[in-house]
C-alpha positions as CSV (number, residue, x, y, z in Angstrom):
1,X,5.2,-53.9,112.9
2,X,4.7,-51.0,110.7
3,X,6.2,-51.8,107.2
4,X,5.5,-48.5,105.9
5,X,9.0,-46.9,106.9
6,X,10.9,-50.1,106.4
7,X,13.9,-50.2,103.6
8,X,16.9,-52.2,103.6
9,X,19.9,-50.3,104.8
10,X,21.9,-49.1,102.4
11,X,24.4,-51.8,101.5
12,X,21.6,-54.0,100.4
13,X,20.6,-51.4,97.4
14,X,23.8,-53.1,95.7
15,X,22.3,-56.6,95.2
16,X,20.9,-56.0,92.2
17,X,23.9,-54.6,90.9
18,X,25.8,-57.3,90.9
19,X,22.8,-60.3,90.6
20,X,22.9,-61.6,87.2
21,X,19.6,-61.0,85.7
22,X,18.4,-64.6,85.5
23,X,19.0,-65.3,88.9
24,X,17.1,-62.0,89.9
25,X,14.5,-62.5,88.2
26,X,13.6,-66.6,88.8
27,X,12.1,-66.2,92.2
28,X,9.7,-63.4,90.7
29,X,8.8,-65.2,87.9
30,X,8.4,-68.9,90.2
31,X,5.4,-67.1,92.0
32,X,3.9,-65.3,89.1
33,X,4.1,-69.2,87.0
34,X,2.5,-70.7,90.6
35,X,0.2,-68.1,91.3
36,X,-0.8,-68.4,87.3
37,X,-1.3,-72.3,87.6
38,X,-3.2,-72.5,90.9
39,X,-5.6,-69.7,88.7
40,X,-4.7,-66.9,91.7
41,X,-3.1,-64.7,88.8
42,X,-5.2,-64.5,85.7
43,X,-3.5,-62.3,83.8
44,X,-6.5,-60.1,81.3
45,X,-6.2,-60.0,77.6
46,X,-5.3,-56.2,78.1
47,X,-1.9,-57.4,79.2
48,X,-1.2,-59.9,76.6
49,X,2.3,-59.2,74.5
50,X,2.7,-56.6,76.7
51,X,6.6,-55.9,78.7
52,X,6.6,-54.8,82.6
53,X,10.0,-53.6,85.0
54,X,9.4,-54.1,88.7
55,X,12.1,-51.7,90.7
56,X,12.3,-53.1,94.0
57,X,14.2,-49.8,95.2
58,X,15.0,-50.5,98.4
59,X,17.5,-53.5,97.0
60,X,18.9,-52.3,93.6
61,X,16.7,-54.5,91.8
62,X,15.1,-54.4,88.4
63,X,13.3,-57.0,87.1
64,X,12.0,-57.3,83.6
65,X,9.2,-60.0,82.1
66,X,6.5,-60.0,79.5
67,X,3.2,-61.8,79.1
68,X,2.6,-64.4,76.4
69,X,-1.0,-65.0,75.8
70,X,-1.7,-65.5,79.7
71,X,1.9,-66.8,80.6
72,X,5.1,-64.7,82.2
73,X,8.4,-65.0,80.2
74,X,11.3,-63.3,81.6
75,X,13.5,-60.6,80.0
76,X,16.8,-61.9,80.1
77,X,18.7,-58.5,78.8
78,X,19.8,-56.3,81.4
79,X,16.6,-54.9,82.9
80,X,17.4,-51.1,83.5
81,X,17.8,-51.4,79.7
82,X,15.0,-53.3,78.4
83,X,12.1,-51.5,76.7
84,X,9.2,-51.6,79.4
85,X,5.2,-50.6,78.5
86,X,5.1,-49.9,81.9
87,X,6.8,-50.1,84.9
88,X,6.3,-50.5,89.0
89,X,8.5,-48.7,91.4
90,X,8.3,-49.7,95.2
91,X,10.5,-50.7,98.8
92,X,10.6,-54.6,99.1
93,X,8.4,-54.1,102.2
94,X,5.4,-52.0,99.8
95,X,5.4,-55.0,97.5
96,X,4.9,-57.6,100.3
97,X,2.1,-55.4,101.5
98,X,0.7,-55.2,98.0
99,X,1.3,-59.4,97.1
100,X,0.0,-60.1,100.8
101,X,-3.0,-57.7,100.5
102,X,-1.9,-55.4,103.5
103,X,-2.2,-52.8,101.4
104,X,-3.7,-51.9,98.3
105,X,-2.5,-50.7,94.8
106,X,-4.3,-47.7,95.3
107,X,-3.4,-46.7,98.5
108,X,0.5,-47.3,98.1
109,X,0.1,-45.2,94.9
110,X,-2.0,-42.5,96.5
111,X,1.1,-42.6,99.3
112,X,3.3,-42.0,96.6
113,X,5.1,-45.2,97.6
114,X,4.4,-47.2,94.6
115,X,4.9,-45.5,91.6
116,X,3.7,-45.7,87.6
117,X,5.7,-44.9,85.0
118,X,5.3,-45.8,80.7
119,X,1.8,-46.5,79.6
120,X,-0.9,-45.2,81.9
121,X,-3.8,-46.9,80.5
122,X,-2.3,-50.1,81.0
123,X,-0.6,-48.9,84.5
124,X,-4.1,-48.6,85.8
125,X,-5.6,-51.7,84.6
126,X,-2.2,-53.2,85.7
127,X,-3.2,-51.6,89.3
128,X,-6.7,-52.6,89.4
129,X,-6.2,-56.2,88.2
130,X,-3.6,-56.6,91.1
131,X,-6.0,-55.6,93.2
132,X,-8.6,-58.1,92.4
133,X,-6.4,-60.9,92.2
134,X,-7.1,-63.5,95.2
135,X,-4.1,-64.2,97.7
136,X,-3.5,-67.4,98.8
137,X,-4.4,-67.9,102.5
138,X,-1.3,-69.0,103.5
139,X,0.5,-65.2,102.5
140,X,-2.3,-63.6,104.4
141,X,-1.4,-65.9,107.4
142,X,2.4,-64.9,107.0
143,X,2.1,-61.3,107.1
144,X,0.0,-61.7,109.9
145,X,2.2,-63.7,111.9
146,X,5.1,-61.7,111.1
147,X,3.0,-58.4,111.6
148,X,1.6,-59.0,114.4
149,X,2.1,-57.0,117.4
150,X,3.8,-58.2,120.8
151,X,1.1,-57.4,123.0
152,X,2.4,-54.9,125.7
153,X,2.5,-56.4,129.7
């Protein structure tokens, strides 16, 4: 299956309308605290005290969190208006292929499907340190499973 094209149709770009921002935002920041105490997401000093927005496009979503000292914290203020260092703009369907390592930072961005707005600098160490961050096995496994072609007859 070819995630590049996917979105949600359009009714779904509501959701995050109409989500209240804690409950948006906990299942983002339940994998970032996971992947942070299984040491999978080491978060550099460059990001320390330092606010990100994820815009998951394709749903309506904005979430909002900041790093304390290694940690995630959530932003609990409405998101579209929280003050952001920098912020990452992609489908639902990009950011699985970017968490799963499908895809990488670099190619989504040079695809102009994930984009980088607020501080450059730390976009692209943002970018990179994404990139280096080991997956778990079990994602890989998933997105191949669920990628994976029907062979023709």
């Amino acid at each position: 299956m070819d995630l590049s094209q996917f979105r949600f149709p359009a009714p779904f770009q509501q959701v995050g309308k109409w989500m209240p921002t804690p409950l948006a935002t906990a299942p983002l920041m339940l994998a970032l605290e996971i992947a942070r105490r299984k040491e999978l997401l080491v978060a550099p000093d460059t990001l320390y005290g330092k606010t990100f927005r994820i815009q998951v496009e394709d749903l309506g979503l904005s979430l909002c969190f900041y790093c304390d000292q290694g940690k995630f914290r959530p932003v609990y203020k409405n998101a579209r208006e929280a003050e952001a260092d920098v912020c990452l703009s992609a489908s639902s369907a990009d950011f699985f292929q970017m968490a799963s390592g499908m895809e990488d930072a670099d190619t989504l961005f040079f695809r102009r499907r994930l984009r980088i707005e607020g501080n450059t600098e730390l976009g692209v160490a943002v970018k990179y340190w994404i990139d280096a961050s080991e997956r778990p096995a079990w994602l890989s496994r998933f997105a191949d499973r669920f990628l994976r072609q029907p062979e023709s007859v």
